[in-house]
N, C-alpha and C positions, 0 to 999 in steps of 0.2 A: 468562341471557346470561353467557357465560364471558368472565374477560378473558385478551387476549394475555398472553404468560408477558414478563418484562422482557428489557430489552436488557444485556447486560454487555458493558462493554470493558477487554480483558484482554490481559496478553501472551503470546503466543502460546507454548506448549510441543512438547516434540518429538512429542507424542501428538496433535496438530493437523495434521500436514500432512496425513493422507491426506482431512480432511474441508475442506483450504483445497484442495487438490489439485481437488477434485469442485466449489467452489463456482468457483473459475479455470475449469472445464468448461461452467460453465453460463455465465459472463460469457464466452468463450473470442472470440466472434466480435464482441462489439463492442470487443474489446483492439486489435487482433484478433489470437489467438495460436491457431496451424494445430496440435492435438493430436492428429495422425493418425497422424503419423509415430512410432513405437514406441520409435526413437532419441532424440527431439525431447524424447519424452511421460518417460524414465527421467531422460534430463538433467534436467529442469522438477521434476522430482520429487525428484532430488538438493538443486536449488537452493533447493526448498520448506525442504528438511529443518536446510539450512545456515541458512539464513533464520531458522528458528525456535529452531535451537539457538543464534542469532545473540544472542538477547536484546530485539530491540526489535521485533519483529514482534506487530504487534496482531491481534486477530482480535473481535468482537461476535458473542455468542450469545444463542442467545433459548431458552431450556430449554435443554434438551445439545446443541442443534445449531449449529453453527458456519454462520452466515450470512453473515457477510463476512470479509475479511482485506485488512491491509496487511504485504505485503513489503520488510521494509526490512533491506541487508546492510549491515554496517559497511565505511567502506573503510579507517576509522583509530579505534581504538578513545582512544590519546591526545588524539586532535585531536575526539573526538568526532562524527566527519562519519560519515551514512549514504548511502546511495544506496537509494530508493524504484524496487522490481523492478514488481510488479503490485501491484495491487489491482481488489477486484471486494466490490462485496453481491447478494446476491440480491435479483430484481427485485420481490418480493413483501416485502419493508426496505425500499425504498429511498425516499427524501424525508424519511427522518428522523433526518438529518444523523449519520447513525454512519461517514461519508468523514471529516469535520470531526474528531469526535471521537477516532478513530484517529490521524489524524494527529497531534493536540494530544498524545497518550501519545509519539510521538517527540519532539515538539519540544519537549519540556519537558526533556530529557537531552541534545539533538543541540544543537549547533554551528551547523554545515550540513548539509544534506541536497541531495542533487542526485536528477533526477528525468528520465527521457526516456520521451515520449508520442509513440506512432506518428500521422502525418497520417492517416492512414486510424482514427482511434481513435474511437468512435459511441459515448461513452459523457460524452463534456465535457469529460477529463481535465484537457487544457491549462488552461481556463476555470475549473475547481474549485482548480489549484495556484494561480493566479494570484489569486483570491480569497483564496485562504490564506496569500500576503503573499509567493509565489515570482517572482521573474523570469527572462526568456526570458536566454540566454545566447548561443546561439549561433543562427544562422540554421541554419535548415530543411536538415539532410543526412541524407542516405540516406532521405529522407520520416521522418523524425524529428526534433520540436522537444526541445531541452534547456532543462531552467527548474535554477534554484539558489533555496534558503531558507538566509541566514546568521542567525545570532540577533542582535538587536540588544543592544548594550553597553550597561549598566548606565546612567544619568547619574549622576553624582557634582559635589553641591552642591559648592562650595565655596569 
């Protein structure tokens, strides 16, 4: 009996997008993100690449393959705030907890992170931020929920 090869989580580099590109593919329709359009598919692929040259985008591999990723672009590099684009693991990952653990690699540098999850999204997104200590922000537009993560301040005895 062989075992599974481990999981690493890592931050993502510019030689990762085309294998987050192909895992976004495979989560594509419970996001649900339409990559049909050829238009649609180079922008998404731009914003992979920004993403990853961004610095905070994680990605979990299991041998050299690239099983999941979280997109995260800075909106303020001073203020430390990100904005969470996609995320996706493949469905043969998934239940052990490497959403959680991505995420933890940004919130250990970020600030804030803000986050928008389509109503239509089949995968629990809103339900998985919300466990991860984010709250809803704004009511429900455009069929899309916005959630916010601020870091909690220090206490200081004193």
């Amino acid at each position: 009996m062989t075992e599974a090869p481990k999981v690493t989580i890592r931050r993502a580099t510019k030689d990762d997008a085309d294998a987050i590109f192909l895992v976004l593919q495979a989560c594509d329709s419970e996001i649900p993100i339409n990559l049909d359009d050829d238009d649609f598919k180079r922008y998404i692929r731009d914003k992979i690449r920004v993403a990853c040259l961004g610095g905070q985008t994680c990605v979990a591999v299991s041998g050299n393959q690239v099983i999941g990723f979280l997109l995260a672009l800075p909106l303020s590099f001073e203020e430390r705030w990100f904005e969470l684009i996609y995320a996706g693991v493949l469905k043969n990952y998934r239940g052990n907890g490497l959403f959680p653990q991505m995420l933890h690699e940004i919130k250990v540098v970020a600030l804030r992170i803000d986050a928008t999850v389509k109503n239509a999204n089949q995968s629990g997104m809103a339900g998985r931020l919300q466990r991860a200590g984010f709250s809803e922000t704004k009511p429900s537009l455009n069929d899309e929920r916005s959630f916010e993560w601020l870091a909690q301040a220090p206490l200081h005895e004193g």
